[in-house]
Structure formats: C-alpha cells, structure tokens
C-alpha positions as CSV (number, residue, x, y, z in Angstrom):
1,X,-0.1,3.3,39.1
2,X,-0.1,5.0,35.9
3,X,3.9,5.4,33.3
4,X,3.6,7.7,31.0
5,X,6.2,10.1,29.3
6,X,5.8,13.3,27.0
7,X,6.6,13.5,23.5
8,X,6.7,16.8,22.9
9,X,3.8,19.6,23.7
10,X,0.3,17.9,24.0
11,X,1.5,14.5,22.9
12,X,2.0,11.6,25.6
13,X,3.5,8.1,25.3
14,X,0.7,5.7,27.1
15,X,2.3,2.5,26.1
16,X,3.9,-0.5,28.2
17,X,6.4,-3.2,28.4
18,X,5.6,-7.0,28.2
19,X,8.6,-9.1,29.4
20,X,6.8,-11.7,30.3
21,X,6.1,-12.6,26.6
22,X,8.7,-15.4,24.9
23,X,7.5,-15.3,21.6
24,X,6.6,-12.3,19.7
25,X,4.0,-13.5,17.0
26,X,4.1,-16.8,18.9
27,X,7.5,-17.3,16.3
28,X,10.4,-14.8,16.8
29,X,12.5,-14.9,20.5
30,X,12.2,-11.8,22.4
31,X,14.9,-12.1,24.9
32,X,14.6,-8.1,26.0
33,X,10.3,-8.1,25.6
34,X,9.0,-5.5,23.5
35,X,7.3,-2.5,23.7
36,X,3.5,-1.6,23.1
37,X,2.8,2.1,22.4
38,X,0.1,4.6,22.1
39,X,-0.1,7.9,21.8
40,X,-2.3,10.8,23.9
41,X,-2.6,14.2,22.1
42,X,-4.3,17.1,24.3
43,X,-5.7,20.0,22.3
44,X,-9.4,21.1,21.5
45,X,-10.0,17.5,21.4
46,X,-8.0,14.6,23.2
47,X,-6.7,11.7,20.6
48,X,-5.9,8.4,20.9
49,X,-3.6,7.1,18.5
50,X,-3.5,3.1,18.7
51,X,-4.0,0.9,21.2
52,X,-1.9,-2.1,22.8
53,X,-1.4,-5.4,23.3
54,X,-4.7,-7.2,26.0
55,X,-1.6,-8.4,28.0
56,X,-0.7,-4.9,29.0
57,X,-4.6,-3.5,28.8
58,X,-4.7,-2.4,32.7
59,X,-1.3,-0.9,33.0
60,X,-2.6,1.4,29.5
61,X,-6.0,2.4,30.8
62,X,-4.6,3.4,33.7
63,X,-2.1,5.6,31.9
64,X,-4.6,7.4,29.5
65,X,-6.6,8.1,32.9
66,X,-4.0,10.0,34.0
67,X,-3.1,12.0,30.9
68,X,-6.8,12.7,30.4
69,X,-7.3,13.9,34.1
70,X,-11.2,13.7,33.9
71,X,-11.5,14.7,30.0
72,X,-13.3,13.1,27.7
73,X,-11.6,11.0,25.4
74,X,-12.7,12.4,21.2
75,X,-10.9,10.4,19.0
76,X,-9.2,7.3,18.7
77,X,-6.9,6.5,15.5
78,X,-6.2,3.6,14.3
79,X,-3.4,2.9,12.1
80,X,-3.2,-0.6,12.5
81,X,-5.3,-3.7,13.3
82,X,-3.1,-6.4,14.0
83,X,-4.4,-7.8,17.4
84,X,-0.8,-6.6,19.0
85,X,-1.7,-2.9,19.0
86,X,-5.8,-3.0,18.5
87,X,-6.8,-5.8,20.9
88,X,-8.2,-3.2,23.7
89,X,-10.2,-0.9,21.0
90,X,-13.5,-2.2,22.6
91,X,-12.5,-1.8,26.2
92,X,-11.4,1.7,25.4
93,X,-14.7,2.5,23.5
94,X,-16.3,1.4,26.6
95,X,-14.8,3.0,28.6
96,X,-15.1,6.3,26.5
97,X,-18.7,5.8,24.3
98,X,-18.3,9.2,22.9
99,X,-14.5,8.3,21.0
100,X,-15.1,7.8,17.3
101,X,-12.7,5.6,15.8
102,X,-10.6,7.1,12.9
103,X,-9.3,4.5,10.2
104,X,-9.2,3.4,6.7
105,X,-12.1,0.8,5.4
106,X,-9.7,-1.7,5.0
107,X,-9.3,-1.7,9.0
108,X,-13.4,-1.7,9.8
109,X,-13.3,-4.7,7.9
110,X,-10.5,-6.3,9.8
111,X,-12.2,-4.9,12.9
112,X,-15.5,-6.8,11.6
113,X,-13.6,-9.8,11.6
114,X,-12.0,-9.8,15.1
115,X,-15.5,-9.4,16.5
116,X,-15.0,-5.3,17.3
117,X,-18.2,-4.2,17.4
118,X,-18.2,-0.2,16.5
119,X,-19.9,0.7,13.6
120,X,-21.7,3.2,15.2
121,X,-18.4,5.1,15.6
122,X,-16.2,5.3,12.8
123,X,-14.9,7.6,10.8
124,X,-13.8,6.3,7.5
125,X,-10.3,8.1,5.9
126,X,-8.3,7.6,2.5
127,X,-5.2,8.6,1.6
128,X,-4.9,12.5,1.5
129,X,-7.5,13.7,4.1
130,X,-7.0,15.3,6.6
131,X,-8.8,16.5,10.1
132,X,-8.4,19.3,12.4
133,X,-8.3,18.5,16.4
134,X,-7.5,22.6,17.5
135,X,-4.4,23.8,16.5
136,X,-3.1,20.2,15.6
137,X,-3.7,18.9,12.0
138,X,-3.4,15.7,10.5
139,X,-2.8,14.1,7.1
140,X,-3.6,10.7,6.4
141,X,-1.0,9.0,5.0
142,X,-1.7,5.3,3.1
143,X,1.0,2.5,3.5
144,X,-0.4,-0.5,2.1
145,X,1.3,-4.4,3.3
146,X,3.9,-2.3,5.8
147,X,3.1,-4.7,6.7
148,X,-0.6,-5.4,6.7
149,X,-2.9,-4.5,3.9
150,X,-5.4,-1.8,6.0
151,X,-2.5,0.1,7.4
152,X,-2.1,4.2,7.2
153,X,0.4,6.3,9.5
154,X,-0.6,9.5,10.7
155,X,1.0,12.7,10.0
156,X,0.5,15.9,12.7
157,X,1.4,18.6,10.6
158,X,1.3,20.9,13.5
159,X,3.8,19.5,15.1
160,X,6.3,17.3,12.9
161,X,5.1,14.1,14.6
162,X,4.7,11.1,12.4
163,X,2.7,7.8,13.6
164,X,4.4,5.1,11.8
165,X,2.1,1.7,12.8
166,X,4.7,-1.1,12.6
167,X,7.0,1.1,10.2
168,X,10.8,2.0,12.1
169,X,9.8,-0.5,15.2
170,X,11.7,-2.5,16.8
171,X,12.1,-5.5,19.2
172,X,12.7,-4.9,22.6
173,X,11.4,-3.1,26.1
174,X,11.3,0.5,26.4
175,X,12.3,-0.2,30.5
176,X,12.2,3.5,31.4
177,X,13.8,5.0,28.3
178,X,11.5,6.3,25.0
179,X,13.8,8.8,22.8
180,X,16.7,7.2,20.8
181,X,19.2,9.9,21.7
182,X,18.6,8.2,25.8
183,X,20.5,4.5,24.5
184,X,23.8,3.4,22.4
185,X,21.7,2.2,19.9
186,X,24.0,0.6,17.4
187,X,25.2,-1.3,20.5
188,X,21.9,-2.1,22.4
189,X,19.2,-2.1,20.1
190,X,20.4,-2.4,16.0
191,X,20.0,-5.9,15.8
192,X,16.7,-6.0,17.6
193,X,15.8,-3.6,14.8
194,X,16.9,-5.5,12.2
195,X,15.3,-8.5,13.6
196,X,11.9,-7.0,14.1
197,X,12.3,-5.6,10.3
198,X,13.5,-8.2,8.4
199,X,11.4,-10.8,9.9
200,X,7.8,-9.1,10.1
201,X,8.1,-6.3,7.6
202,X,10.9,-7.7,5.2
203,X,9.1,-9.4,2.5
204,X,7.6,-6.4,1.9
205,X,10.3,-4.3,1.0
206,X,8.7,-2.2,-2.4
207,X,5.7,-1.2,0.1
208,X,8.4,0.8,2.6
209,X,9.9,2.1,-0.3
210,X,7.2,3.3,-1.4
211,X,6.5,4.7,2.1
212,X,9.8,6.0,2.9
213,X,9.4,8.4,-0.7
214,X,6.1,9.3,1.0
215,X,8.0,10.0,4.4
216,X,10.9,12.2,2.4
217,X,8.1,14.8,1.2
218,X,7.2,15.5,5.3
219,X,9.3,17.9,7.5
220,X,9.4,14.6,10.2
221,X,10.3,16.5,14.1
222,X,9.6,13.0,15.6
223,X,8.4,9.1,14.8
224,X,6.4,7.6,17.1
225,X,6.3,3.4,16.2
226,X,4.1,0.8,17.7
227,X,7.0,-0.9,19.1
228,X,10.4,0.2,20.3
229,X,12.2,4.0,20.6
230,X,10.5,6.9,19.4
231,X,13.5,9.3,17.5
232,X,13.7,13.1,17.6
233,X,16.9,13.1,15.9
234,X,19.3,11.4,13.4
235,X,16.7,10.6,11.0
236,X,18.9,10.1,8.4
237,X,20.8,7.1,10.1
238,X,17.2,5.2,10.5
239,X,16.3,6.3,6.9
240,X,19.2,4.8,5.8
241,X,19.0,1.3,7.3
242,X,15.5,0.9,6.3
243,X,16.2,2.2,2.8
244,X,19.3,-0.5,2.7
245,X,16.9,-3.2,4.3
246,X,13.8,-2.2,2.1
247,X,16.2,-2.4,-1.0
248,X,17.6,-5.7,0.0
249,X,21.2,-3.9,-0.1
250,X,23.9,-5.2,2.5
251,X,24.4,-3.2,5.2
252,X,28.0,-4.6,5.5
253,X,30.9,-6.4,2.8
254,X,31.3,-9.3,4.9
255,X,30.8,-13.3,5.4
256,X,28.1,-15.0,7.1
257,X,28.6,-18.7,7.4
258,X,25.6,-20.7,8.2
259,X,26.3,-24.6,9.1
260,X,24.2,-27.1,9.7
261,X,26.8,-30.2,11.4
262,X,25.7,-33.5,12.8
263,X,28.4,-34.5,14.5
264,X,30.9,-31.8,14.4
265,X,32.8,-32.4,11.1
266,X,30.5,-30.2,9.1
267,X,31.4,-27.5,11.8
268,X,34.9,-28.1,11.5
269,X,35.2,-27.8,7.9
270,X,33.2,-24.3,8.4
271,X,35.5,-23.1,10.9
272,X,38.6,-24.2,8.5
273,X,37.0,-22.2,5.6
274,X,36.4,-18.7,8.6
275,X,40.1,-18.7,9.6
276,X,41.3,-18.8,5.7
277,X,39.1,-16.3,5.1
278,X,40.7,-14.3,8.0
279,X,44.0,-14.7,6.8
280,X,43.3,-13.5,3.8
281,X,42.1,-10.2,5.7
282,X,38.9,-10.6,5.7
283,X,37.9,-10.4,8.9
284,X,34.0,-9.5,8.7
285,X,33.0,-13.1,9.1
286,X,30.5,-14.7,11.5
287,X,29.4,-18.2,12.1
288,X,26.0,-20.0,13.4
289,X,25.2,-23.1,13.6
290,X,21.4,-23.5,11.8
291,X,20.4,-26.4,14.8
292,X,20.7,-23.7,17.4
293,X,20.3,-20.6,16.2
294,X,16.7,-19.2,15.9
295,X,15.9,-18.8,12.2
296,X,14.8,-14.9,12.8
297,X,18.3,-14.3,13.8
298,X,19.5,-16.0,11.0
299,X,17.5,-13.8,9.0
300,X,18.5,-10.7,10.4
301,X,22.3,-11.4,9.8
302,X,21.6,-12.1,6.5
303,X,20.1,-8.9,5.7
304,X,23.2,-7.6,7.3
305,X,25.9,-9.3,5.1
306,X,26.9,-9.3,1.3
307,X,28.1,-13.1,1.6
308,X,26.7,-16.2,2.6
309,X,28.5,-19.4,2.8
310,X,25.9,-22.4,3.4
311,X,27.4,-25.9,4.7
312,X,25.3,-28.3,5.1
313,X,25.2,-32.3,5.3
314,X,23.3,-34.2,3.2
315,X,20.3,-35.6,5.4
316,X,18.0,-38.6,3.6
317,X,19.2,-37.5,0.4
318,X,17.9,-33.7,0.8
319,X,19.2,-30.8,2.7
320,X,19.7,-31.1,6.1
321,X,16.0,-29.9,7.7
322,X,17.3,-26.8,9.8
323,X,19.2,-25.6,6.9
324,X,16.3,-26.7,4.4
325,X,14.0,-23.9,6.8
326,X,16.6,-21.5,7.0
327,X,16.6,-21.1,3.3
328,X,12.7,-21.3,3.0
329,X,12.4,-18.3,5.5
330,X,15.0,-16.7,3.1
331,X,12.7,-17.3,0.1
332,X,9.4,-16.3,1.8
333,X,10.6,-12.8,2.6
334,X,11.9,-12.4,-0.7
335,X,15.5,-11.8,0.2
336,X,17.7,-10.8,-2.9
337,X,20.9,-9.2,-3.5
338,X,23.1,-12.0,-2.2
339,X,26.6,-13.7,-2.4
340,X,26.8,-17.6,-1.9
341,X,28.9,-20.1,-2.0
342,X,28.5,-23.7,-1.2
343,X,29.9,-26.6,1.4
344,X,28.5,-30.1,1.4
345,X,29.4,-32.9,3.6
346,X,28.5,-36.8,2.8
347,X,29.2,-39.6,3.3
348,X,27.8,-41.5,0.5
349,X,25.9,-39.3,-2.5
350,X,26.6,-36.1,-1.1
351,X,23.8,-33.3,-3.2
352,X,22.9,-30.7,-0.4
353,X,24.8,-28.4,-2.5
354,X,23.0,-28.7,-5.7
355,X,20.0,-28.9,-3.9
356,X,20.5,-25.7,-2.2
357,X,21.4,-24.4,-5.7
358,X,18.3,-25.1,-6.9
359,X,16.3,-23.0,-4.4
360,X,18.8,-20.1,-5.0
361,X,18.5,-20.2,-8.3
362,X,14.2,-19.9,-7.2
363,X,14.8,-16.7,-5.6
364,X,15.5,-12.7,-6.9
365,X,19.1,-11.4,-8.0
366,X,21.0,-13.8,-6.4
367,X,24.5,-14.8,-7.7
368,X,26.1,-18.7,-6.5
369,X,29.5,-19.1,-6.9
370,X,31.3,-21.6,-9.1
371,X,33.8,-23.0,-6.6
372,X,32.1,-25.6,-3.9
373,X,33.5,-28.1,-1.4
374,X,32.6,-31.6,-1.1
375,X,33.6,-33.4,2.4
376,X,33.2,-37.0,2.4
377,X,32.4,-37.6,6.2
378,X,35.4,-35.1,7.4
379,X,37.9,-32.7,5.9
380,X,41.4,-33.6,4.8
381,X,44.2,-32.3,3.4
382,X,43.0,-32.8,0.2
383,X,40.3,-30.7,0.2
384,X,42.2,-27.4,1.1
385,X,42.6,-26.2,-2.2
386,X,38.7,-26.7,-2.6
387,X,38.6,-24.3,0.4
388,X,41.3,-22.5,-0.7
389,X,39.1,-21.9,-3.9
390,X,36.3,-20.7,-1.9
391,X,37.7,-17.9,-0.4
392,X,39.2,-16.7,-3.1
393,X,35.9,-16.2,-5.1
394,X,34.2,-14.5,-2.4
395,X,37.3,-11.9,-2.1
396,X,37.5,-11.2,-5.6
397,X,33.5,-10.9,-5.7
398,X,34.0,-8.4,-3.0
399,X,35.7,-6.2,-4.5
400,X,34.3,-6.0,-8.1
C-alpha cells in the first residue's frame, strides 16, 4: 500500500519512516526514528529528486508507482550520495532504464565507489546550470561539505521549492504529518533539530554559511530536506537557528553543567554549584551526568547554551573517560564561542581541571574562567566560597 502526500502542484512527498532503526549513522539515538524523503515532480517530464534509505526501499517504490500512475519515470536528481538517501538509485534505474541521473561529478565518483553502476545515464551539472522539465525550472545550486563534499540542492524556480539534501533536516519520524505548520515544533521537534545539526552537519559550519547567503538570494515558497518536516512558512525562525548554529552563537544565556561522578560526590558538588546559581537568579541551568547521557545530546545542549560548567573526577591521573569523549566530540566539530568554568574532584593529585584546560585552550574562541573548584573526595563547608566564586564569574560574564 502506497503513503504519499502533495507538496504543492506537481510535487509529491514519496519518502518513509524507519522506527525500527536505533542508531542513526550506527552512532546517534533516534528514540522517535527518522524520516527518509523523496520528492516526485509531474510536468512534461516526471522527476525524481533523491532516493531513500534500502530499509524503507519497498514501501518508496511502491509510493512512486502510485504517483507515476503508469508514466515513465525521466529524471532522477541526486543531491546527495550518502548511502541513507542513495542506497536504492540502482533498483530505481531498474526499474525505470530510461531515468537519467542528474548530479554533480563529485557524486558519479562517490556512486563509482559504492558499486552504482550508471554511467550510461548521467547527466553531469556544476554550480549555475540549470534544466527545463515543462514549465518547471531548475537551478543547480553547489553546497560543498553540508555536509559531504559532492553535495548540490536543487532550486525549482517555477515554483519556490528548494531541495536542501541534508541542509534544515532533522531527527525524527514524519508519522503522518509533513509541513511544519501541522506540529508544536519548538516543543516536539527543536531539539531533534538541533541534534541532527550539530552532530552531522556541525563541524561544518562556514560551508552552511556559505549556503544560507546562497539561500537568502532565492524567493524560497517551500524546503524540502532529506530528513524531517518540510516548511512552507516561518522561514525566518529556521534561518535563524541555523545561522546561530552555523555561527557557533548560543542560542540561549544560560548554564549547562556537565558531570562526570563516580560515586555520587562529584554529582553533589554539581548540584550545590546549580542551586547557587539559581539563587542568584539564574535559572537557565541544566545538568547531565556524561556516564549516561548520549554524547550527541550532550552536543546538542551545548550548541544551545552560552555556559558550560565541566566537573569531572580525576580518573588514572587523566580526565575521567566519558568526560575525556564528551570534550573530544566538542573539538571534532569545531565548537567555539563558549563560556567554561571548571570543577575537579580528587582524592589524591587531583588535575582534571588543568587537563581539561588544556584541550580548551586547543579549540576556537573559547574563554575558561579563572575561578575553579577543587573537591578532595567530597564537598565541605570550606569549599563554598570556591563555589561561591564560580557563580559569580559566570553571572558577571553574562552580562558583559
């Protein structure tokens, strides 16, 4: 049985849901699943635009069956090549041997290299062409490492509708609705948003910059991602979280502490250190503790915050390993722009904190604050005006 749902005149969403999947990229949690999608546009010529995961492969022929309704299939464009959206290219050129495949060299090499056997049916296009399918008109549009090196989006300039590849996705099954306007979105799907950007897409951050300049020049009706809600409407909010996340800008002036306790006492002293910070009226504070708390949702949140308070044992001399990978992730996607301040627990030569110094100091625009705490196997009195300390930095660096 064939799901599909119109887009807008001629264009069809063909995609599907996998819920069955627990780890997207074999890495990140998907609790909700995630969305595949693909795009059908009917004119002179019918067009493909991407394909979809091989774990949802029957559900999406059967859906491009029923948009097609006997016709031939013309074109398929490809805007990206990871195996997530171009795994079924060659069971759809089977099925339909007189598609050519649209896409930029780049992606005919990657195609080579997955074993895709179509040379015989490519069409090779650069940034600036453009093709005519009737009355509907496209640009080709380059976006270079967002967040692979062959990927283009596709620009209808008939219609307003911009293909995006893995640019404005998000984490997280499309389970009957398509359009953002049809969910509470800041509620129900923000931080899958921000998860699925920061953690596959964020490292690249001057590449969508440079993509979202391209994207201001287009009169944009509608984007259609490879994963997650297509939007018709408040463009300007999306715009503006993926310029702040692009940018490396908090979204929010707040506190995310980030703990990594063996046997609670490290936890404690985090929790004192969240409840001054409270009653000093700052209130925008959040904790995790780094043992059990996925590291993409630890990346997410701190995308999401100005501050970052790290406290962390001192494990065989180094920092604790959980904490150590935390701040490793951090590195790798080349997260900047960020507040932190130190707490280290030991009970004999106690150094996470100038260890984690070290790699701070390692990464881009980052700023460490002077005051630190040092717990020797559990907090006392003594150490409150060490907390005490704490707090008041990050307040004051707030509001310079």
């Amino acid at each position: 049985m064939y799901c599909v749902r119109k887009v807008t005149e001629d264009l069809y969403w063909v995609g599907g849901n996998d819920h069955r999947l627990a780890l997207f990229e074999n890495i990140h949690p998907i609790p909700r699943g995630v969305s595949y999608n693909s795009y059908v546009l009917l004119d002179e010529k019918a067009v493909l635009f991407d394909t979809v995961d091989w774990s949802i492969c029957r559900q999406f022929t059967s859906n491009i069956e029923a948009v097609l309704k006997g016709r031939k299939l013309d074109y398929i464009v490809i805007n990206h090549v990871e195996p997530d959206h171009a795994a079924c290219i060659e069971e759809i050129a089977l099925r339909y041997p007189e598609a050519k495949i649209i896409c930029t060299e780049k992606a005919v090499m990657f195609m080579h290299q997955f074993g895709f056997h179509i040379d015989d049916k490519v069409i090779k296009v650069k940034e600036g062409d453009t093709m005519s399918f009737g009355k509907h008109v496209v640009a080709f549009v380059s976006a270079p490492m967002v967040h692979w090196p062959e990927a283009m989006v596709t620009y209808d300039t008939t219609n307003g509708v911009l293909f995006s590849a893995d640019a404005f996705g998000s984490f997280g099954a499309l389970d009957g609705k398509l359009f953002n306007d049809e969910v509470n979105f800041d509620r129900d799907w923000l931080d899958d948003a921000r998860r699925y950007y920061t953690n596959i897409v964020g490292k690249y951050g001057p590449h969508v910059q440079a993509l979202l300049k391209k994207a201001g020049t287009l009169d944009i009706k509608f984007i259609c991602p490879l994963h997650g809600l297509v939007w018709r409407n408040d463009f300007g909010y999306l715009l503006d979280k993926y310029n702040k996340w692009s940018s490396y800008e908090p979204e929010e002036k707040g506190v995310m502490i980030v703990y990594a306790t063996m046997y609670g006492n490290t936890e404690a002293a985090a929790t004192d250190l969240a409840t001054r910070l409270v009653k000093k009226g700052m209130t925008n504070v959040s904790m995790y503790d780094v043992s059990k708390t996925h590291v993409s949702y630890l990346i997410s949140e701190t995308f999401k915050y100005s501050h970052v308070v790290l406290a962390s044992v001192t494990y065989n001399l180094k920092i604790y390993p959980p904490m150590l990978n935390y701040i490793m992730d951090m590195k790798a996607l080349n997260l900047q722009k960020r507040t932190f301040a130190f707490i280290e627990n030991g009970s004999w030569a106690p150094q996470a904190s100038k260890l984690m110094r070290e790699l701070l100091d390692e990464m881009k625009e980052m700023t460490v604050l002077d005051s630190e705490a040092t717990v020797s196997s559990a907090m006392k009195e003594d150490d409150a005006s060490s907390m005490d300390n704490i707090v008041d930095a990050i307040i004051t660096s707030m509001n310079k």
